[in-house]
TORPA-4810 file (N, C-alpha, C, O; in nm, 3 decimals):
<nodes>
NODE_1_0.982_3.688_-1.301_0.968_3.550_-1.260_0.857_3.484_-1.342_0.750_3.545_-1.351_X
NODE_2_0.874_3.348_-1.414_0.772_3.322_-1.509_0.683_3.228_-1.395_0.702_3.151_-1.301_X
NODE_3_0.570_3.291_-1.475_0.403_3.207_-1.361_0.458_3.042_-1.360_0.541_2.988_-1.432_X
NODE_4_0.388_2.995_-1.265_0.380_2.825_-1.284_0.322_2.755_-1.409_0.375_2.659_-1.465_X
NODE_5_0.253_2.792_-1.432_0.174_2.755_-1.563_0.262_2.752_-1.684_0.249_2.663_-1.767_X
NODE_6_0.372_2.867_-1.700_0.453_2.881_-1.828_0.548_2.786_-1.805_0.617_2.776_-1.703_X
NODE_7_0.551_2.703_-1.919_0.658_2.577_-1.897_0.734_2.608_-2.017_0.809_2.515_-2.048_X
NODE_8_0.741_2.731_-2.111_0.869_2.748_-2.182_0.980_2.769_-2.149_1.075_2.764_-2.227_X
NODE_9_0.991_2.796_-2.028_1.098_2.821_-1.974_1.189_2.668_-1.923_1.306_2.631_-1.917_X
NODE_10_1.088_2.627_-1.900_1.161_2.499_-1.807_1.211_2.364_-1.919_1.131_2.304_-1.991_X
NODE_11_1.371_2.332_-1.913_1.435_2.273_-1.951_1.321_2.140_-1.986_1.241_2.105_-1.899_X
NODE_12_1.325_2.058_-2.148_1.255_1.938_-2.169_1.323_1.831_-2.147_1.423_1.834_-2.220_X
NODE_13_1.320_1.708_-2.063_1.432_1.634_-2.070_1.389_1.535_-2.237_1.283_1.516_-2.296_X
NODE_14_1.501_1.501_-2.258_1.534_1.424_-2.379_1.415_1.289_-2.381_1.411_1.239_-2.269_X
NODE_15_1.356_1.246_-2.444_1.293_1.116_-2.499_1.359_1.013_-2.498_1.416_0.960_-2.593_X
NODE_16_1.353_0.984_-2.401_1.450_0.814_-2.465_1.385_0.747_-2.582_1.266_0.740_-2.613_X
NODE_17_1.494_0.701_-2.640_1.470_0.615_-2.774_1.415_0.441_-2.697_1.460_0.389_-2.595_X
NODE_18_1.330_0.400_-2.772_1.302_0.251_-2.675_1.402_0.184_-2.735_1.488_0.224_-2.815_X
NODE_19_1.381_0.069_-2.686_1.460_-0.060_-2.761_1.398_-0.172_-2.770_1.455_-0.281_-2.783_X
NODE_20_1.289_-0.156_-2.763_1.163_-0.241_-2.845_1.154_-0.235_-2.931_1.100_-0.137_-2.982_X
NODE_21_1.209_-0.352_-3.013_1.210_-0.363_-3.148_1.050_-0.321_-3.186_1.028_-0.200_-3.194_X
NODE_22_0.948_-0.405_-3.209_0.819_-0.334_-3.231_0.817_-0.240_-3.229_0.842_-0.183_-3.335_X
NODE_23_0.785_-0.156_-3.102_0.780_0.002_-3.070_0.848_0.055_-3.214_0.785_0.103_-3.308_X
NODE_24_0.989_0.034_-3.207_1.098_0.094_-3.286_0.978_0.100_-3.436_0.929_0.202_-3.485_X
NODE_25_0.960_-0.014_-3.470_0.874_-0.056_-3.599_0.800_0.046_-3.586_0.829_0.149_-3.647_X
NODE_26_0.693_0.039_-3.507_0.531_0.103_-3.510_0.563_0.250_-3.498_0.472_0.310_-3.555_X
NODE_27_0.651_0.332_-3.449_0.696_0.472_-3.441_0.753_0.507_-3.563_0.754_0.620_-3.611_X
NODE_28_0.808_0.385_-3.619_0.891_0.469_-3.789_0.814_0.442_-3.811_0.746_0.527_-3.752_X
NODE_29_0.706_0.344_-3.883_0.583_0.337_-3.946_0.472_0.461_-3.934_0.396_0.502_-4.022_X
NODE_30_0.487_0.508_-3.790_0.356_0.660_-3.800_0.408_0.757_-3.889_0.328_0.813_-3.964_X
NODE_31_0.571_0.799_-3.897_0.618_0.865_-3.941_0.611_0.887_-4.084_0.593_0.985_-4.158_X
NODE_32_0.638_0.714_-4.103_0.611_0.705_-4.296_0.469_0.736_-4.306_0.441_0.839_-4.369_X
NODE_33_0.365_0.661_-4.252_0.227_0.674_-4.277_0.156_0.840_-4.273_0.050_0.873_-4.326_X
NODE_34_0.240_0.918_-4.202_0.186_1.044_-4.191_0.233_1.152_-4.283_0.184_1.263_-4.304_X
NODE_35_0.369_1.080_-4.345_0.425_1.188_-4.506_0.315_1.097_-4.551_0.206_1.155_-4.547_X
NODE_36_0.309_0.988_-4.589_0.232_0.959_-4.734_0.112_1.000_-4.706_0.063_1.039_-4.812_X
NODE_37_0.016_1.013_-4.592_-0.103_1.063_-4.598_-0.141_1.206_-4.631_-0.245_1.252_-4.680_X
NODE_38_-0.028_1.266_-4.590_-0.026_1.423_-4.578_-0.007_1.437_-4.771_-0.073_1.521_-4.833_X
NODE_39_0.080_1.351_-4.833_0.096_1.362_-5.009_-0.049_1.338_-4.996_-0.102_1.442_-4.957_X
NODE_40_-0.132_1.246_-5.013_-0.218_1.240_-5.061_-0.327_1.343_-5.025_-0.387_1.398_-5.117_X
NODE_41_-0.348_1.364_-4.931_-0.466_1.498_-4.905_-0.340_1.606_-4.970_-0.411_1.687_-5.029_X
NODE_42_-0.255_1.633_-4.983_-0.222_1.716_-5.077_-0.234_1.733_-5.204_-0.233_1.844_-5.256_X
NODE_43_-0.250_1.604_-5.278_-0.328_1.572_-5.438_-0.447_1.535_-5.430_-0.493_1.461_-5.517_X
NODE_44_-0.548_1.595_-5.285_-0.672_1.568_-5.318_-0.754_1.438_-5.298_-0.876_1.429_-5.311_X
NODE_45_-0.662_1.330_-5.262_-0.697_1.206_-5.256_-0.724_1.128_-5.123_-0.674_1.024_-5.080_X
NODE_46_-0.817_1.209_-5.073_-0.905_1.216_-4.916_-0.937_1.063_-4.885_-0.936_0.975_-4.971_X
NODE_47_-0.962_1.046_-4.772_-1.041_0.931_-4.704_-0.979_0.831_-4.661_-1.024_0.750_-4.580_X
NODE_48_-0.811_0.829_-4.741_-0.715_0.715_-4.723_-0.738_0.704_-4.569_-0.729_0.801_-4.494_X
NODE_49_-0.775_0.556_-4.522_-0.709_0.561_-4.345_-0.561_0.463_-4.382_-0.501_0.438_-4.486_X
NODE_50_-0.546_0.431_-4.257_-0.440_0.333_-4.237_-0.454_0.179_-4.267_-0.380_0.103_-4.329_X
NODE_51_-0.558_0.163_-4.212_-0.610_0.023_-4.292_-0.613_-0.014_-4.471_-0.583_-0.119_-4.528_X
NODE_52_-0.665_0.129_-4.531_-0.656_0.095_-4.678_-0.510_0.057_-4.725_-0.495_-0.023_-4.817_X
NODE_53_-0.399_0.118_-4.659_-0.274_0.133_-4.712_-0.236_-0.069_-4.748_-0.145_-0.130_-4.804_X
NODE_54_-0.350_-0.102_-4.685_-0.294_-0.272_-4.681_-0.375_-0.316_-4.798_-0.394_-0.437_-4.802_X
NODE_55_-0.429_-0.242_-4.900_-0.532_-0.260_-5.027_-0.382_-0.233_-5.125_-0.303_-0.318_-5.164_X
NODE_56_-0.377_-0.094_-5.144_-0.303_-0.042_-5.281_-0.198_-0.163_-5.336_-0.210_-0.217_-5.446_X
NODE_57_-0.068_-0.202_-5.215_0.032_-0.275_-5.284_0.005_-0.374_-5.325_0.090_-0.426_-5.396_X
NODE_58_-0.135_-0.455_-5.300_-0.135_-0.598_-5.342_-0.243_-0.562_-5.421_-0.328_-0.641_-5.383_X
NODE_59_-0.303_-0.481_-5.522_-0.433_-0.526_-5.622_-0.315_-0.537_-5.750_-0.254_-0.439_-5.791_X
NODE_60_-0.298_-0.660_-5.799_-0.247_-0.691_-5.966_-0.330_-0.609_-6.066_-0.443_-0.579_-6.028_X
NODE_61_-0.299_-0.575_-6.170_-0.385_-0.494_-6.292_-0.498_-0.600_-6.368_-0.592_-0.579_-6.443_X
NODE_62_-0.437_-0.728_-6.307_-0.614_-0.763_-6.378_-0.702_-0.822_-6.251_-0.790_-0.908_-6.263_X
NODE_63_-0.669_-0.769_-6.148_-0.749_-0.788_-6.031_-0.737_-0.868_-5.928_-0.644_-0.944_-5.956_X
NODE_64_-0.790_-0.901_-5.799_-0.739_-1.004_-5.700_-0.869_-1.014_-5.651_-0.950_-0.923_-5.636_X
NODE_65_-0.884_-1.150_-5.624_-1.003_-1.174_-5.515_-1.005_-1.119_-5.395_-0.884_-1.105_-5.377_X
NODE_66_-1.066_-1.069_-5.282_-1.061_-1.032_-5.141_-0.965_-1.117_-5.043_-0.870_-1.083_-4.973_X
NODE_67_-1.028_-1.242_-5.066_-0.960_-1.326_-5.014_-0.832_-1.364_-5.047_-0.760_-1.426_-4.968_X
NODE_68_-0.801_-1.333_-5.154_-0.643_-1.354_-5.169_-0.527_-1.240_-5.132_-0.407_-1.247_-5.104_X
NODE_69_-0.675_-1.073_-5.156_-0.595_-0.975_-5.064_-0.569_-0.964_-4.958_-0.483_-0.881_-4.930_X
NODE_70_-0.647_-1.058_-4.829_-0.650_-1.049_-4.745_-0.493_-1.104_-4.692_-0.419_-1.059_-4.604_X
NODE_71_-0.475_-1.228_-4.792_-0.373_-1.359_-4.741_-0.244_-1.275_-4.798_-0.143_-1.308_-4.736_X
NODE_72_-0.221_-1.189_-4.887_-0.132_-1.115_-4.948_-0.056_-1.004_-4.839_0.062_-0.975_-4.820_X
NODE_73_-0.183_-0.959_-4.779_-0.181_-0.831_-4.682_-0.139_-0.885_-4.516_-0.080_-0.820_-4.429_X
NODE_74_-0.191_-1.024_-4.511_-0.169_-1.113_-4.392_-0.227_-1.019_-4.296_-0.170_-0.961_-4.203_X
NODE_75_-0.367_-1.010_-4.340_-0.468_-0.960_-4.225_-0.610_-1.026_-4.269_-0.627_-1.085_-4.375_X
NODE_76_-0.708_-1.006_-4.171_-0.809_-1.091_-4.154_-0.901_-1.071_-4.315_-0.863_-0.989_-4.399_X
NODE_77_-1.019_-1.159_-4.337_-1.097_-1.118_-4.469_-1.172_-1.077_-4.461_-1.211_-1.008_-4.555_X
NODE_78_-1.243_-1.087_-4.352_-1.328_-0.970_-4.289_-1.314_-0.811_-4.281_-1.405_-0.729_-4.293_X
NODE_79_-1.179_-0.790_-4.257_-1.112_-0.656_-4.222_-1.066_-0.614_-4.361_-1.094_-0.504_-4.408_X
NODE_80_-0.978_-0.725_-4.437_-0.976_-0.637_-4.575_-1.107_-0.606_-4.680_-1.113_-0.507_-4.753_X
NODE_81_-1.244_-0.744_-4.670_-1.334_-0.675_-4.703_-1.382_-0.547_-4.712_-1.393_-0.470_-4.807_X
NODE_82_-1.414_-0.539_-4.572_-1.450_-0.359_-4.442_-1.341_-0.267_-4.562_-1.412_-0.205_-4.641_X
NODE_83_-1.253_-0.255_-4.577_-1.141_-0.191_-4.630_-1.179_-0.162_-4.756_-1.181_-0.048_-4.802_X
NODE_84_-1.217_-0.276_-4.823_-1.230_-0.259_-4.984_-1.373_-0.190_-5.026_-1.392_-0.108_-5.116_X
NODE_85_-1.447_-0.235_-4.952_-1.606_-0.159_-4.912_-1.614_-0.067_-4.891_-1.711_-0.002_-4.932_X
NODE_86_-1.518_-0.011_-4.818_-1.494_0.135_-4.796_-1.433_0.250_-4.882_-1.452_0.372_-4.878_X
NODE_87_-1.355_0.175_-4.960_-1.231_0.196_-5.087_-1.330_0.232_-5.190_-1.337_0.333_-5.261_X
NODE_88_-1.445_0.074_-5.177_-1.522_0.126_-5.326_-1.631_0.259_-5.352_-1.661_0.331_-5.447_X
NODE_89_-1.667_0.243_-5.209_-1.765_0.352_-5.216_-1.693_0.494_-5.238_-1.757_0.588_-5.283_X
NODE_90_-1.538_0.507_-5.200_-1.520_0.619_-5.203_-1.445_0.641_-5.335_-1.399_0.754_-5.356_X
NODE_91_-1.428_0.535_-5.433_-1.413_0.535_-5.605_-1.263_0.496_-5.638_-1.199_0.517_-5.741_X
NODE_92_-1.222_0.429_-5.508_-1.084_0.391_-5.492_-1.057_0.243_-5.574_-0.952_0.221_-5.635_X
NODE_93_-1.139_0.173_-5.567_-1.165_0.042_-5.630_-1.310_-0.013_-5.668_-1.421_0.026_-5.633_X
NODE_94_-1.275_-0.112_-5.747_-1.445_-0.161_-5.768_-1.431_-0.302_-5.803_-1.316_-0.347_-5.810_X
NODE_95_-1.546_-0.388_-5.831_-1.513_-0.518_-5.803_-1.590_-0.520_-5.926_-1.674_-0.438_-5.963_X
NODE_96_-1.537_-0.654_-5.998_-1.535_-0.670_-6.113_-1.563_-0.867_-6.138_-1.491_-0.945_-6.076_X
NODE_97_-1.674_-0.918_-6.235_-1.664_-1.032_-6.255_-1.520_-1.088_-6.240_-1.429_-1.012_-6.276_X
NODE_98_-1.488_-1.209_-6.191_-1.356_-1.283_-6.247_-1.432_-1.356_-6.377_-1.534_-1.425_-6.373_X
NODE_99_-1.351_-1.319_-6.495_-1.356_-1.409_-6.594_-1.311_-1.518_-6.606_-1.289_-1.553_-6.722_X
NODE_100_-1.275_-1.621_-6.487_-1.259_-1.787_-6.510_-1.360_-1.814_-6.355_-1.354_-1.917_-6.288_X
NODE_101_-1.429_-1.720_-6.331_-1.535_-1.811_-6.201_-1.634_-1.706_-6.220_-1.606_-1.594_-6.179_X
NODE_102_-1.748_-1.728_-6.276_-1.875_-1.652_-6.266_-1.893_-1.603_-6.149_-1.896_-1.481_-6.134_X
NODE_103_-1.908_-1.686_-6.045_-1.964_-1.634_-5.900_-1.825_-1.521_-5.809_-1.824_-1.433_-5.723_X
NODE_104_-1.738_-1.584_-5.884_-1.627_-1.477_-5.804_-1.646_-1.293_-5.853_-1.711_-1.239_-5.942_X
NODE_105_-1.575_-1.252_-5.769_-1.571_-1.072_-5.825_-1.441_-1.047_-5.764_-1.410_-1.092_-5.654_X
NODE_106_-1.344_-0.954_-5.858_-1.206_-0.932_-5.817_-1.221_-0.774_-5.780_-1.323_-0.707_-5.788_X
NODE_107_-1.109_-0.739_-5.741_-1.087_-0.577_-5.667_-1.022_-0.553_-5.760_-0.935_-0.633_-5.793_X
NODE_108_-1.041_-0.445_-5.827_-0.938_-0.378_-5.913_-0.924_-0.202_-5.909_-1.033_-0.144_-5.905_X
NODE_109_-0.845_-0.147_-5.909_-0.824_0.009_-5.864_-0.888_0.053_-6.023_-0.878_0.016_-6.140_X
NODE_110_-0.964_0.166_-5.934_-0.971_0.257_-6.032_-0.911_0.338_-6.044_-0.827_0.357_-5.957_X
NODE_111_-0.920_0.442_-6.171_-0.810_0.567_-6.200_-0.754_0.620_-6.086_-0.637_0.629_-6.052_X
NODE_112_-0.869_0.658_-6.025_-0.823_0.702_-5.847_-0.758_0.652_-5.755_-0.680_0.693_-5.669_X
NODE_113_-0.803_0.549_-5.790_-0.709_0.430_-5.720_-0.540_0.403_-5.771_-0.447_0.395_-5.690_X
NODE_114_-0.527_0.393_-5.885_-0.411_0.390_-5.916_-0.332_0.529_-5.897_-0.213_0.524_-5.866_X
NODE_115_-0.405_0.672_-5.919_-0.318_0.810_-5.837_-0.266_0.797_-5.701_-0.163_0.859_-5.673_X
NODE_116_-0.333_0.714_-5.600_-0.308_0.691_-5.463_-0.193_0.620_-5.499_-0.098_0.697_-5.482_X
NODE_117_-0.152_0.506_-5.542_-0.086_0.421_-5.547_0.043_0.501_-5.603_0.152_0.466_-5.558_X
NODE_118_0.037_0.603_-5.696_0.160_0.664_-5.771_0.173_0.743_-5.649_0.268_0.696_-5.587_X
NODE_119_0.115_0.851_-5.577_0.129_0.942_-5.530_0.182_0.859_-5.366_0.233_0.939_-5.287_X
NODE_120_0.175_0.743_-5.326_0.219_0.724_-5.215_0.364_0.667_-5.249_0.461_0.660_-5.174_X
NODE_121_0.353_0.630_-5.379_0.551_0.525_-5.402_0.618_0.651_-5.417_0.737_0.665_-5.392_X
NODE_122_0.523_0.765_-5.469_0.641_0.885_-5.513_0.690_0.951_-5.334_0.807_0.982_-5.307_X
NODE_123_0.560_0.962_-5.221_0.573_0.975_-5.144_0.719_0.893_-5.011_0.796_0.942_-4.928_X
NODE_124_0.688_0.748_-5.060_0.744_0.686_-4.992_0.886_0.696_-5.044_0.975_0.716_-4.961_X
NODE_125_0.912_0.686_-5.146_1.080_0.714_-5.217_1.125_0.888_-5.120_1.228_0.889_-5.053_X
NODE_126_1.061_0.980_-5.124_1.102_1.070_-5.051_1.151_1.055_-4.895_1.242_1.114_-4.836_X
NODE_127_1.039_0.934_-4.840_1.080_0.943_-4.661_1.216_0.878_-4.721_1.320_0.940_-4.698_X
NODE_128_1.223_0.771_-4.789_1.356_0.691_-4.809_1.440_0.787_-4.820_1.520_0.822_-4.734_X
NODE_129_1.425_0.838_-4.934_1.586_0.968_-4.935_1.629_1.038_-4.866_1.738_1.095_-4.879_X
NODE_130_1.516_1.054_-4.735_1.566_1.113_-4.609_1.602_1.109_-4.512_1.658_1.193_-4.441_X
NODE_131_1.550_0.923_-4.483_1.614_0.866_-4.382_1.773_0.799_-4.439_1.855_0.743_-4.365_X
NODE_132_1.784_0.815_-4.545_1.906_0.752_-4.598_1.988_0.906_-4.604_2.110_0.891_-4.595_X
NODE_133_1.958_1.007_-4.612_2.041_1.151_-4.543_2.068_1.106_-4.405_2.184_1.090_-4.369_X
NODE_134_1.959_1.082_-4.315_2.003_1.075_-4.136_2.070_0.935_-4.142_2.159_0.924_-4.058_X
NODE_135_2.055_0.849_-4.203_2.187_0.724_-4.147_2.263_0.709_-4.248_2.381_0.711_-4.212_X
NODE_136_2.247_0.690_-4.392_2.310_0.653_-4.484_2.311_0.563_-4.529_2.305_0.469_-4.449_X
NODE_137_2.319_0.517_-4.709_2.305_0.435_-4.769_2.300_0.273_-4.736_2.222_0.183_-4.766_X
NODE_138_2.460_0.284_-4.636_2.448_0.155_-4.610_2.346_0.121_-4.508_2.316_0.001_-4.512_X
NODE_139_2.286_0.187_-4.422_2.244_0.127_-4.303_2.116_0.115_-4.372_2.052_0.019_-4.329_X
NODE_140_2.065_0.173_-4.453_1.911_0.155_-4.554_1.937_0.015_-4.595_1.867_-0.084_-4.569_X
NODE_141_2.008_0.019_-4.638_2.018_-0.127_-4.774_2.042_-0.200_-4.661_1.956_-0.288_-4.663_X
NODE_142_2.111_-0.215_-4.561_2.103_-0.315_-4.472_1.950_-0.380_-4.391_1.885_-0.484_-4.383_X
NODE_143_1.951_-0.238_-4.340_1.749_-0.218_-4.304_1.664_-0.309_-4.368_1.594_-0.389_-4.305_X
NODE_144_1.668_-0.298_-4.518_1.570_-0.356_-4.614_1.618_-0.476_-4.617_1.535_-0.554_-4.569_X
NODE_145_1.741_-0.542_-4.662_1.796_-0.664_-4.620_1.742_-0.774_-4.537_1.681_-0.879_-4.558_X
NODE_146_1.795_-0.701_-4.419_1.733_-0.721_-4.310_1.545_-0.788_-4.327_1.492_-0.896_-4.356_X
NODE_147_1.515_-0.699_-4.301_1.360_-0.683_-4.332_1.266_-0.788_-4.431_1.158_-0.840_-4.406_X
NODE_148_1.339_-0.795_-4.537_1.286_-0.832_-4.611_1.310_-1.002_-4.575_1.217_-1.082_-4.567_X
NODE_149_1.457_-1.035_-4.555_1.445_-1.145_-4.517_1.437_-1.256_-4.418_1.447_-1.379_-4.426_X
NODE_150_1.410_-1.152_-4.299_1.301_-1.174_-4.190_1.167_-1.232_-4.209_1.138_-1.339_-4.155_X
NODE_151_1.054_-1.142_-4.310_0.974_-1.152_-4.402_0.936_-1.306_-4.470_0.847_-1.391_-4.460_X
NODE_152_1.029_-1.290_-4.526_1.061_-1.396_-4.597_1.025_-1.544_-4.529_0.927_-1.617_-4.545_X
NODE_153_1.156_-1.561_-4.438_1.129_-1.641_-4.375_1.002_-1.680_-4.270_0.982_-1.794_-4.228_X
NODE_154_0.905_-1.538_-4.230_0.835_-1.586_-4.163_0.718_-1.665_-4.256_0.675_-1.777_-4.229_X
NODE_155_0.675_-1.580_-4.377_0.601_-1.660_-4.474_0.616_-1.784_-4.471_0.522_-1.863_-4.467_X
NODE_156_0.753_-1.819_-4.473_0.777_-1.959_-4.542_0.802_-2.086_-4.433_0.848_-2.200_-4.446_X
NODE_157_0.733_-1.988_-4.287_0.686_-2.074_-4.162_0.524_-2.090_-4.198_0.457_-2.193_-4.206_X
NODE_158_0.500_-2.008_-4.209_0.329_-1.987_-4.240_0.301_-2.105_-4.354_0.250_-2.199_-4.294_X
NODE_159_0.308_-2.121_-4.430_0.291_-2.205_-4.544_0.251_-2.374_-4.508_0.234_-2.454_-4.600_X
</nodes>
């Protein structure tokens, strides 16, 4: 007879799936966020949190102001500051004169910075190829469709 305490024995009931769209969002999002973090402490490239991930896609190669990363990232400038401050000290980025405004300074990735950036698209193309195994091509390309021009349109309320 198994003790009370041992619960291997005892049947798990199933998880319901929500149907909160959000939820739905923020649960595939841990999933992606936790392969690409796991690539990167696998190439060594420590410290990433979740907040930085809103730095890498928007620095251009000849640099961005804070404030324009912030409006890019559509999060506060305060918070992407905190982010980039944190980025620089740990050799992820560094801030650099703008050469058409003396007083300005742009974010630009360093070497390190740009490995994060390879090592998470190489990362993220993998969750893709796998969630496109569990549903299939079309329902991806629809997904992104979708998504993107949702997106789209909310920007072009914002404006």
């Amino acid at each position: 007879m198994p003790d009370d305490n041992d619960r291997s024995t005892e049947r798990q009931a199933p998880v319901d799936i929500p149907d909160a769209l959000g939820l739905l969002l923020r649960l595939l999002h841990q999933h992606w966020g936790e392969d690409v973090g796991e690539a990167l402490r696998e190439a060594g490239l420590d410290g990433i949190r979740a907040p930085h991930a809103n730095v890498f896609p928007f620095v251009p190669p000849g640099g961005i102001a804070v404030s324009e990363l912030a409006r890019a990232a559509n999060m506060r400038k305060q918070s992407m500051a905190e982010a980039v401050d944190q980025l620089e000290r740990a050799g992820y980025v560094e801030r650099r004169p703008d050469p058409h405004d003396r007083r300005a300074r742009l974010v630009s990735l360093t070497e390190r910075g740009e490995a994060v950036r390879s090592v998470a698209v190489a990362a993220g193309h993998r969750v893709e190829q796998r969630w496109t195994e569990l549903t299939g091509p079309a329902e991806i390309a629809a997904l992104r469709t979708t998504l993107q021009r949702l997106l789209s349109r909310l920007r072009a309320r914002q404006d």
